[in-house]
ZALO-139015 format. One record per residue (C-alpha): residue number from 1; residue in three letters; x, y, z. Coordinates in steps of 0.1 Angstrom, whole numbers, always signed. Example, Ala and Ser with C-alpha at 12.3 -4.5 7.8 and 13.67 -1.06 7.14 Angstrom:
<rs>
<1, "ALA", <+123, -45, +78>>
<2, "SER", <+137, -11, +71>>
</rs>
This chain:
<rs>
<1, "UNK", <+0, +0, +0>>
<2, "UNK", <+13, +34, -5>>
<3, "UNK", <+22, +63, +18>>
<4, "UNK", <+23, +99, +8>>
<5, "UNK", <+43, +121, +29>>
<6, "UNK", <+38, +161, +19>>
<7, "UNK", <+70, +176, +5>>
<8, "UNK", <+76, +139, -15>>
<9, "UNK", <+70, +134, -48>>
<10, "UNK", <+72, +93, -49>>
<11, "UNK", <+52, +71, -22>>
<12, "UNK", <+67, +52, +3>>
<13, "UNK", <+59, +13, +8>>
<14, "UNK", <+35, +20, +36>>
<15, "UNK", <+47, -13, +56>>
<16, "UNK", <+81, -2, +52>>
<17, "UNK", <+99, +3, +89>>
<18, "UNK", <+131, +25, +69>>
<19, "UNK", <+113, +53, +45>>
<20, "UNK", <+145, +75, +29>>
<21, "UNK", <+141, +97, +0>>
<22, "UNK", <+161, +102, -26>>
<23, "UNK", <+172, +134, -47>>
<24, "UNK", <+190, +133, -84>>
<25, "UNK", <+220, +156, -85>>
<26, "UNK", <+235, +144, -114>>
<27, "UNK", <+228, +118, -143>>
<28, "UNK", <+262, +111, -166>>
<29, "UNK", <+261, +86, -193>>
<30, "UNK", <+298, +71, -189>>
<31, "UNK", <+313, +71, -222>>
<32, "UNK", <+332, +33, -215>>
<33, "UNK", <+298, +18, -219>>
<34, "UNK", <+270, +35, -217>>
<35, "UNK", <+260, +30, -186>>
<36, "UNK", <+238, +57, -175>>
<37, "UNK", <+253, +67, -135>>
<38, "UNK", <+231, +82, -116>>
<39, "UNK", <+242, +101, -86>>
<40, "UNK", <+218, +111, -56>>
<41, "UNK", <+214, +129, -24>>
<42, "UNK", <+195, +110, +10>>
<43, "UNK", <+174, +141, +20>>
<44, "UNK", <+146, +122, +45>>
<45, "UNK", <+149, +95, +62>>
<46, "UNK", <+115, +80, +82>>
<47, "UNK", <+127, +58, +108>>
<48, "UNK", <+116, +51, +145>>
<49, "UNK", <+137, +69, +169>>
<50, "UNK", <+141, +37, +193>>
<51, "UNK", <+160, +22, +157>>
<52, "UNK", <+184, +50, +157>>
<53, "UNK", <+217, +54, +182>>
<54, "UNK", <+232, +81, +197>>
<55, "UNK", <+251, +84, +169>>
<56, "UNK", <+228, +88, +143>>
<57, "UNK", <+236, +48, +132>>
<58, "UNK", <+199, +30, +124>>
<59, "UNK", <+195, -2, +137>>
<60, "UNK", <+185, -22, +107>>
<61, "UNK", <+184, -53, +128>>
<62, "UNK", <+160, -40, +154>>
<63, "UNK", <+134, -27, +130>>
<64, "UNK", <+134, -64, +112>>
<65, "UNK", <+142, -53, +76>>
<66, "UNK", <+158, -76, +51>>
<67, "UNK", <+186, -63, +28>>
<68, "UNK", <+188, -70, -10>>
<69, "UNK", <+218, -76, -33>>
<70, "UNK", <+212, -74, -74>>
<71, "UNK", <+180, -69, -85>>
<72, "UNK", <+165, -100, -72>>
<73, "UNK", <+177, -115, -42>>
<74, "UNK", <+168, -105, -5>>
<75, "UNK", <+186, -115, +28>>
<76, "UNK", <+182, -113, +62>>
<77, "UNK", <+204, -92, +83>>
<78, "UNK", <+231, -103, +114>>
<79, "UNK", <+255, -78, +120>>
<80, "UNK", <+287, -94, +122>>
<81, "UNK", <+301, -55, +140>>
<82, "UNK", <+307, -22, +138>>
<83, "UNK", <+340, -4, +134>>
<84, "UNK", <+351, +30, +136>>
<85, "UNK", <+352, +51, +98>>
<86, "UNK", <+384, +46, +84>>
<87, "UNK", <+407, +79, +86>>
<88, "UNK", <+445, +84, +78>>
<89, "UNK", <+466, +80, +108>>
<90, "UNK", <+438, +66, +129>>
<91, "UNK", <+436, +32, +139>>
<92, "UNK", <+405, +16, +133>>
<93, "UNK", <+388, +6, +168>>
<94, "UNK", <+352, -17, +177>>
<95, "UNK", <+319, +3, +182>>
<96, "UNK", <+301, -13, +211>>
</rs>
């Protein structure tokens, strides 16, 4: 079923527990194959706050979602960790 949410063109999958839009910024056709690359912006994100840390991270796990890989194949999730962002000179260190 679709959800409308003001200020967003597309619907959202109702049922959906992680709603994010996205915004083009750019379309290039690449020239080695004519692939057409388009490049976009996250600009809302629908979540429930008790799926989202401190930090910002969202808690994929916790709102039951599945993950997808190609165009056809859909996984469940078990987080394996979480590690600090990479950065020169840092060493990278577990996120509790």
């Amino acid at each position: 079923m679709p959800e409308f949410v003001e200020g967003v063109l597309p619907p959202f999958v109702a049922e959906s527990q992680l709603k994010y839009a996205l915004y083009v910024r750019e379309i290039q056709t690449l020239e080695i194959n004519g692939t057409v690359l388009v490049i976009g912006e996250i600009g809302d994100i629908f979540v429930g706050e008790d799926a989202v840390a401190e930090d910002g991270y969202v808690d994929i796990e916790k709102i039951g979602t599945v993950a997808v890989s190609g165009l056809d194949s859909y996984h469940t999730t078990q987080r394996l960790g979480r590690l600090s962002y990479a950065k020169p000179g840092q060493e990278i260190k577990k996120i509790d």
